[in-house]
ZANU-224818 format. One line per 10 residues: number of its first residue (from 1); for each residue x, z, y of C-alpha. Coordinates in Angstrom, 1 decimal. Layout:
N
NUM	X,Z,Y; ...
END
This chain:
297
1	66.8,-31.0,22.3; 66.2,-28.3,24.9; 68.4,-30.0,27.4; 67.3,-33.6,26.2; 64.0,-32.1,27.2; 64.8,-30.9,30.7; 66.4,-33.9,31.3; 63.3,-36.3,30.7; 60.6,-33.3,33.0; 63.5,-34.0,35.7
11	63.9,-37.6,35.8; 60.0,-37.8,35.7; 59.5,-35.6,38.8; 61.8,-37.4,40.7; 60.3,-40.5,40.0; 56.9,-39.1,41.0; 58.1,-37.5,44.4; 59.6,-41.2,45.3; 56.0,-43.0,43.9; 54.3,-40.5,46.7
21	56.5,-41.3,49.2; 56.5,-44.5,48.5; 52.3,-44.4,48.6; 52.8,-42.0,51.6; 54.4,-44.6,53.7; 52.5,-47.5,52.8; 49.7,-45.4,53.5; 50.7,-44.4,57.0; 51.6,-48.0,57.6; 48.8,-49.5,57.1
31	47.1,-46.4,58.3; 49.0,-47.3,61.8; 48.5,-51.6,61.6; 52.7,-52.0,61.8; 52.8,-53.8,58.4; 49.5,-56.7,60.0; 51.4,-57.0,63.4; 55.1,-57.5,62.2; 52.8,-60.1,59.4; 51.1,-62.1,62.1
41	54.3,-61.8,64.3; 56.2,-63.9,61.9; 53.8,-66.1,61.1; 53.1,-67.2,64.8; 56.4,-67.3,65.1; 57.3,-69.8,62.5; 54.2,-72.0,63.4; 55.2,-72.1,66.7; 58.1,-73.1,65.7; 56.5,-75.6,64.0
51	54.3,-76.6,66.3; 57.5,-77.0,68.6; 59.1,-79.4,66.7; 56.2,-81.4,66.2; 55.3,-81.7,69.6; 58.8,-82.7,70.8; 58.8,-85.5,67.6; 55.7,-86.8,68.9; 56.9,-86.2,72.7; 59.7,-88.2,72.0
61	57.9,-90.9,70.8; 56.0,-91.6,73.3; 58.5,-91.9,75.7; 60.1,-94.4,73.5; 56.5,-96.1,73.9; 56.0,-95.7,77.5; 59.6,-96.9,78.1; 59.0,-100.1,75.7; 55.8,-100.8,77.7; 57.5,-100.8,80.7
71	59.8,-103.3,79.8; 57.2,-105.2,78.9; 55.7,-105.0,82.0; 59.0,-105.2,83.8; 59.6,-108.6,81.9; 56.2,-109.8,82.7; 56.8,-108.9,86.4; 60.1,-110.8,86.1; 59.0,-114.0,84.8; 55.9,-113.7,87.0
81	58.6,-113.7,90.4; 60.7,-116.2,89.0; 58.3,-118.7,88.6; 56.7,-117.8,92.0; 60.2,-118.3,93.6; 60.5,-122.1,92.0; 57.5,-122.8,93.3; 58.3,-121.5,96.6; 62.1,-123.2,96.4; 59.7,-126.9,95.0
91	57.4,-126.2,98.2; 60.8,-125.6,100.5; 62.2,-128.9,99.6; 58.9,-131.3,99.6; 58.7,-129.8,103.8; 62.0,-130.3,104.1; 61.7,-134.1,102.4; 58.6,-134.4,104.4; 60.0,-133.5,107.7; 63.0,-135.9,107.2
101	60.8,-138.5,106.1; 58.2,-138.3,109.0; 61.5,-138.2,111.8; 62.0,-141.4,109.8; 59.0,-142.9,110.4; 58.6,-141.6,113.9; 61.9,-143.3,114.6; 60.9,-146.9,113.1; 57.3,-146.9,114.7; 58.8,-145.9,118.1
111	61.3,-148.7,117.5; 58.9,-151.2,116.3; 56.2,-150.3,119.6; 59.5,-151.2,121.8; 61.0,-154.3,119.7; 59.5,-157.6,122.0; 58.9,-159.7,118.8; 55.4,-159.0,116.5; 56.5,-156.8,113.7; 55.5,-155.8,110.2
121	56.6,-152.7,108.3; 57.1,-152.4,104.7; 58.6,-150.3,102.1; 60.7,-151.5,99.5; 59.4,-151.4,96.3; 61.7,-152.8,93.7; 65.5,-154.6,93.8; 65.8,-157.8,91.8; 68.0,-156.4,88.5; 69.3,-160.3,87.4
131	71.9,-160.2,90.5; 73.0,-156.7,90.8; 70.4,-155.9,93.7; 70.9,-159.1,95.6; 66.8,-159.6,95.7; 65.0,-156.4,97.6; 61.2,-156.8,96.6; 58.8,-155.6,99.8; 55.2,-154.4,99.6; 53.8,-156.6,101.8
141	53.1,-160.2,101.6; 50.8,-162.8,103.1; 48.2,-160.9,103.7; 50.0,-159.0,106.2; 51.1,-162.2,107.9; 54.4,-162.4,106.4; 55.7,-166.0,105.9; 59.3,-167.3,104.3; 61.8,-167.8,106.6; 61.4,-164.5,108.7
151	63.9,-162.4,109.1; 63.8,-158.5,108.4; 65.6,-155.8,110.3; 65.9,-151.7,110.0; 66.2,-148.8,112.2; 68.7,-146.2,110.3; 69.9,-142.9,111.7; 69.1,-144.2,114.7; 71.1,-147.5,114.1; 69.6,-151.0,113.9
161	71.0,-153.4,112.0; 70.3,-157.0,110.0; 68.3,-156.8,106.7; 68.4,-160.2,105.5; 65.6,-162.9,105.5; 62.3,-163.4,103.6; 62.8,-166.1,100.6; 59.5,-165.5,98.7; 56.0,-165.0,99.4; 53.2,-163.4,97.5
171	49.8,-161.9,98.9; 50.8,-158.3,98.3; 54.5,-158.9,98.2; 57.4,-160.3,99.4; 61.3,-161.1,98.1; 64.0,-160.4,100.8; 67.7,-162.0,100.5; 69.8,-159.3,101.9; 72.8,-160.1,103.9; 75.1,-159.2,101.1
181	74.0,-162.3,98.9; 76.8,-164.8,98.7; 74.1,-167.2,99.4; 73.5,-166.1,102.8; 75.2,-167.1,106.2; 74.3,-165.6,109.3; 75.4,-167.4,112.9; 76.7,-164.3,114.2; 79.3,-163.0,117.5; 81.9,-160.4,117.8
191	80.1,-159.0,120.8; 83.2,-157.9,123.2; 84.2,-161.3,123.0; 81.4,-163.1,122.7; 83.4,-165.4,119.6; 80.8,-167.0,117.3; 81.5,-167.4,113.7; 79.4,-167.3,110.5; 79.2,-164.4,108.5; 78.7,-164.5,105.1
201	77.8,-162.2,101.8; 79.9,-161.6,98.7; 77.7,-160.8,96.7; 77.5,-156.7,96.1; 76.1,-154.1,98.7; 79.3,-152.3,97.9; 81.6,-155.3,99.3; 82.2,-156.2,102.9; 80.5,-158.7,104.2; 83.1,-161.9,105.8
211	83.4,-163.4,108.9; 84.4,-166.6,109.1; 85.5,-169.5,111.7; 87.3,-167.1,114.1; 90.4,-168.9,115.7; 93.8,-167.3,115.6; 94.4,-167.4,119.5; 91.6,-164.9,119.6; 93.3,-162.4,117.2; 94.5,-159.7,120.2
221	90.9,-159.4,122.3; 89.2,-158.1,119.7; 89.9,-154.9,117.5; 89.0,-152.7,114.0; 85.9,-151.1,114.6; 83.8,-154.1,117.1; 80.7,-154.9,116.8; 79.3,-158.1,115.2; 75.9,-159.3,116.0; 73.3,-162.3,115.1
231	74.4,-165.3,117.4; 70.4,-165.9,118.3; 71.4,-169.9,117.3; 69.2,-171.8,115.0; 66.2,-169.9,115.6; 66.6,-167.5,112.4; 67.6,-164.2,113.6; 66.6,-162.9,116.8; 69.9,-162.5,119.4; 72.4,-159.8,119.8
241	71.1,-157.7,116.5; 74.1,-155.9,114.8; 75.4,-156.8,112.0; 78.5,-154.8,110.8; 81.9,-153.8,112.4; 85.3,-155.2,111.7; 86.9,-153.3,109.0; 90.2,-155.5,108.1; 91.4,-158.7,109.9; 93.4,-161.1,107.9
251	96.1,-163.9,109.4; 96.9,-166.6,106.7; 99.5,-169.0,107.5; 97.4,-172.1,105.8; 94.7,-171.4,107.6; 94.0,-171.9,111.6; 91.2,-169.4,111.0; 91.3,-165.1,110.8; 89.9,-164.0,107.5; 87.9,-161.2,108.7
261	86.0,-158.4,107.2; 83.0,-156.8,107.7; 81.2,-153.1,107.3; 77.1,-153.4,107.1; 76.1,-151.0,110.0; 72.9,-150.5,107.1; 73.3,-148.6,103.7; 71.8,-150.6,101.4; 71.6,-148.3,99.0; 69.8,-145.6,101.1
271	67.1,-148.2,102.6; 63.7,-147.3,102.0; 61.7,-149.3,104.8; 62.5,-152.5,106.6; 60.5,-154.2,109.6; 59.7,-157.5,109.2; 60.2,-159.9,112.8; 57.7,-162.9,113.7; 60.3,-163.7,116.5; 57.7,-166.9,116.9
281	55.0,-164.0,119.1; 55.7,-161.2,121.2; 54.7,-157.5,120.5; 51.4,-156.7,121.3; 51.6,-153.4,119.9; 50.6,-150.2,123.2; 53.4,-148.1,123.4; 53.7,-144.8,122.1; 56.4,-143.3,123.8; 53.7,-140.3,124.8
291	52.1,-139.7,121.6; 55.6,-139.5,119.6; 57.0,-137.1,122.0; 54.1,-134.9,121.9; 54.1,-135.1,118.3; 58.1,-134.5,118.1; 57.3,-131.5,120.2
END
């Protein structure tokens, strides 16, 4: 019991010398502050840490905002150019188309001041659709002095050539039978050799024209590539006007004639304005040889 005893007084002043160490040390360390900086210590760090995190989450997304935005704007930008460069591409081709038309014009007026017959000018308005473009439909009619029977000329890339004649009359408009038209027969002349023969449509703008009534014996003074021109004989086309050039020449043993063909010297399908002769009065138009070269200049 004695020792049981002993034991117990030991144990319990052991216990109490650790409890005052124990109160000892809080004691000096909160006496001291270590315990409230090494608190706050960890807690700033772990909200900074937090705070950290946060602001990179947020930093983040706002980069992923800024950077959508500016694709927007980038897009906007892009669309915004695009349509600026059609409209500067639209505006490149009407000068272009404006230029070429207004050296076309200069070109027919300076021709029609210098052609010695009166003459009107017209623009085509329409192709007659029951005879695969054998009719060519004019905007001008009687009102502008334009009677049937007169025939009509144009100036191309700086080639003149034979139209056809007016058939039809209106006050505001007018029907031209091109030369083409298997109806139509022109007095014409290979021009080197001064041969007359009648030249004749077949019907398309995309067929040659023929020239017929040229004699055999005649076959070697003229070649591929000559000139035809309107005869001047029966008063319906003005003289020495070109017609086409001699494409193909054909001997037929049947015939005591050459069957001869004929390219337009004018695209048909590229005519846009034709000059309409009244080879009955001479030009009274004043000359503008001045004025267009100024204006070319």
């Amino acid at each position: 019991m004695n020792g049981i005893k002993k034991s117990l007084k030991l144990r319990t002043a052991e216990i109490l010398l650790a409890f005052f160490i124990l109160l000892s040390g809080n004691w000096l360390a909160f006496h001291s502050g270590s315990f409230i900086v090494n608190f706050n210590t960890v807690g700033f760090s772990l909200v900074s840490s937090v705070q950290e995190g946060v602001a990179n989450v947020f930093g983040f997304g706002k980069r992923i905002i800024m950077a959508v935005h500016d694709v927007v704007l980038l897009e906007k930008e892009y669309k915004a150019l695009t349509e600026k460069l059609k409209d500067y591409e639209y505006m490149q081709r009407n000068n272009t188309e404006i230029r070429k038309e207004n050296e076309r014009l200069r070109e027919q007026l300076q021709f029609a001041t210098e052609l010695e017959y009166r003459n009107i000018a017209a623009q085509i308005i329409g192709r007659n659709p029951d005879n695969l473009y054998s009719g060519i439909t004019i905007g001008k009619g009687s009102r502008s002095g334009i009677r049937k029977g007169m025939p009509v000329i144009a100036i191309q890339n700086g080639n003149i050539g034979v139209v056809g004649k007016v058939v039809k009359v209106g006050l505001s408009t007018s029907l031209v039978m091109p030369v083409y038209d298997s109806k139509c027969n022109i007095s014409s002349r290979i021009q080197n050799t001064r041969d007359i023969g009648i030249i004749s449509g077949s019907g398309s703008y995309d067929s040659p024209l023929m020239l017929n009534y040229i004699r055999k014996r005649v076959l070697d003074d003229f070649n591929h590539g000559d000139l035809v021109v309107t005869s001047g004989e029966n008063d319906n086309y003005m003289k020495d006007i070109p017609i086409g050039r001699i494409s193909k020449i054909t001997v037929l043993d049947y015939d005591s004639s050459l069957q001869i063909e004929i390219d337009p010297v004018i695209d048909f399908m590229r005519l846009e304005t034709v000059l309409v002769v009244d080879h009955k009065y001479g030009n009274d138009r004043p000359k503008i040889e001045n004025s267009a070269k100024e204006g070319a200049e």
